[in-house]
C-alpha positions as CSV (number, residue, x, y, z in Angstrom):
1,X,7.9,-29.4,6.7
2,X,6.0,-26.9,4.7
3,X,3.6,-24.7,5.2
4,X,0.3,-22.9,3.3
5,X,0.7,-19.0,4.5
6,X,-2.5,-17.6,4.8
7,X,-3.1,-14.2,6.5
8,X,-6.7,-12.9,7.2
9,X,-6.9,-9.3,8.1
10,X,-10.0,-7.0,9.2
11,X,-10.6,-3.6,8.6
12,X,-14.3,-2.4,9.5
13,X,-16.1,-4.7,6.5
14,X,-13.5,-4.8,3.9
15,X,-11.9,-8.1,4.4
16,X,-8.7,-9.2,2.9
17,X,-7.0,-12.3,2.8
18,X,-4.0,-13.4,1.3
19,X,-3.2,-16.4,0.5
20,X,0.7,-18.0,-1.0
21,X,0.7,-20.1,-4.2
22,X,1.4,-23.6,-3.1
23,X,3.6,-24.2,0.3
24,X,6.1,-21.9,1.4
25,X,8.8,-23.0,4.6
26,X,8.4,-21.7,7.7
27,X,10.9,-19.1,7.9
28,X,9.7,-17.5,4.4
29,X,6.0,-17.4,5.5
30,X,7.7,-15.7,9.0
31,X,10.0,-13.2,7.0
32,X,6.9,-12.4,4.7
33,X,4.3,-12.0,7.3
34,X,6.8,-9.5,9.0
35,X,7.6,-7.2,6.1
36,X,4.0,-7.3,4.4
37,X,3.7,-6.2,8.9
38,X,5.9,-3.4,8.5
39,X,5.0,-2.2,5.5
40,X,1.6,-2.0,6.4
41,X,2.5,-0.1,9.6
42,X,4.5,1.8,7.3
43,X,1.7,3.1,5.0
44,X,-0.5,3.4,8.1
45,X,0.1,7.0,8.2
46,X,0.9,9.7,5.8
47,X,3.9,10.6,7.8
48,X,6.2,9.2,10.8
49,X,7.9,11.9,13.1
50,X,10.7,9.7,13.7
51,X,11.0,8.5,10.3
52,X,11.0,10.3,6.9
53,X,9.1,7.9,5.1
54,X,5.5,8.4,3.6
55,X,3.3,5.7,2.4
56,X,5.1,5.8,-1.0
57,X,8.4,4.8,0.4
58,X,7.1,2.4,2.8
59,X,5.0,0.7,0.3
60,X,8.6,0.7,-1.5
61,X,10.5,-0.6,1.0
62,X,8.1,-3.5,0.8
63,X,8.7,-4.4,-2.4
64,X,12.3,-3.9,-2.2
65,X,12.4,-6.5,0.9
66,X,10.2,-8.9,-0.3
67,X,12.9,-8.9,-3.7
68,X,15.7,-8.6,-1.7
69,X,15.0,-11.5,0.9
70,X,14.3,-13.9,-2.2
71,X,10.4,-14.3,-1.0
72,X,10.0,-13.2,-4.8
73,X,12.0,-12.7,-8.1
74,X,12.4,-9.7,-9.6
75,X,10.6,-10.6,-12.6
76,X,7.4,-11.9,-10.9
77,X,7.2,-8.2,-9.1
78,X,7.7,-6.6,-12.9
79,X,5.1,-8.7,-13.9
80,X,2.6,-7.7,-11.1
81,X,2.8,-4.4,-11.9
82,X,-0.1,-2.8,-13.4
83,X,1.0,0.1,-15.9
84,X,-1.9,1.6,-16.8
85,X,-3.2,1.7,-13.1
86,X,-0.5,3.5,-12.2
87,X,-0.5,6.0,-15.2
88,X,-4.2,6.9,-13.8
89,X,-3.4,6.9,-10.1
90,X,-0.7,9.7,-11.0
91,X,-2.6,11.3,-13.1
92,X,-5.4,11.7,-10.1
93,X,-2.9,12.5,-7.7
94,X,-1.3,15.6,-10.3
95,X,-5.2,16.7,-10.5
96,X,-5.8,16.8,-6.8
97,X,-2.8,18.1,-6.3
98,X,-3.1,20.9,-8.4
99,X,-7.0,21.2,-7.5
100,X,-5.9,21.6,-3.8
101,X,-3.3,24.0,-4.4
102,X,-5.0,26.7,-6.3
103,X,-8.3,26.4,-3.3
104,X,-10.9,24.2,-5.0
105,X,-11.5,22.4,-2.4
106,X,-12.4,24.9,0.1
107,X,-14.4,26.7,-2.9
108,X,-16.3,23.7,-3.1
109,X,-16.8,23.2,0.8
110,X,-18.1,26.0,2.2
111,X,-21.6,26.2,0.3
112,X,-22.4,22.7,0.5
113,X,-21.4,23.1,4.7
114,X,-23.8,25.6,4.5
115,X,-26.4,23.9,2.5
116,X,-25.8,20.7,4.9
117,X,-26.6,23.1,8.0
């Protein structure tokens, strides 16, 4: 038997639903449904206590179980990967970071807390 894995998960409004192309077997839609599980537990928070894995690495681990359980080839997740996306993401996250270290943030905050008041 096969089976069409669909998953339909709510957030507030944003809706997202993921769907598999064509029919998957049972046990593959189960494995997959329990790692995308994890690693969306996983990048839940920025930081475990028990664990040291950020959002980065769980979102990693993912990836690296969904290739290592065979649920996709390792050419598929090359493909999938969007270079230029992630050229701009770390190029934001080097400006924030930078931003935050040298105070801009709290520069910015505490006159428009005052205006708001």
């Amino acid at each position: 038997k096969k089976l069409a894995a669909k998953l339909l998960l709510s957030r507030s409004r944003t809706t997202v639903v993921i769907m598999a192309s064509g029919s998957v077997e049972p046990l593959q839609a189960t494995l997959g449904l329990l790692i995308l599980l994890l690693t969306l537990v996983l990048i839940s928070r920025d930081t475990w206590s028990f664990l040291p894995v950020g959002r980065t690495w769980g979102a990693t681990l993912g990836a690296c179980l969904m290739i290592a359980t065979g649920l996709i080839n390792p050419k598929k997740a090359t493909e999938a990967v969007d270079v230029d996306l992630l050229a701009v993401l770390l190029g934001i996250s080097a400006m924030v970071h930078y931003l935050q270290r040298e105070g801009f943030f709290e520069l910015l905050s505490k006159p428009l807390l005052q205006r708001c008041r």
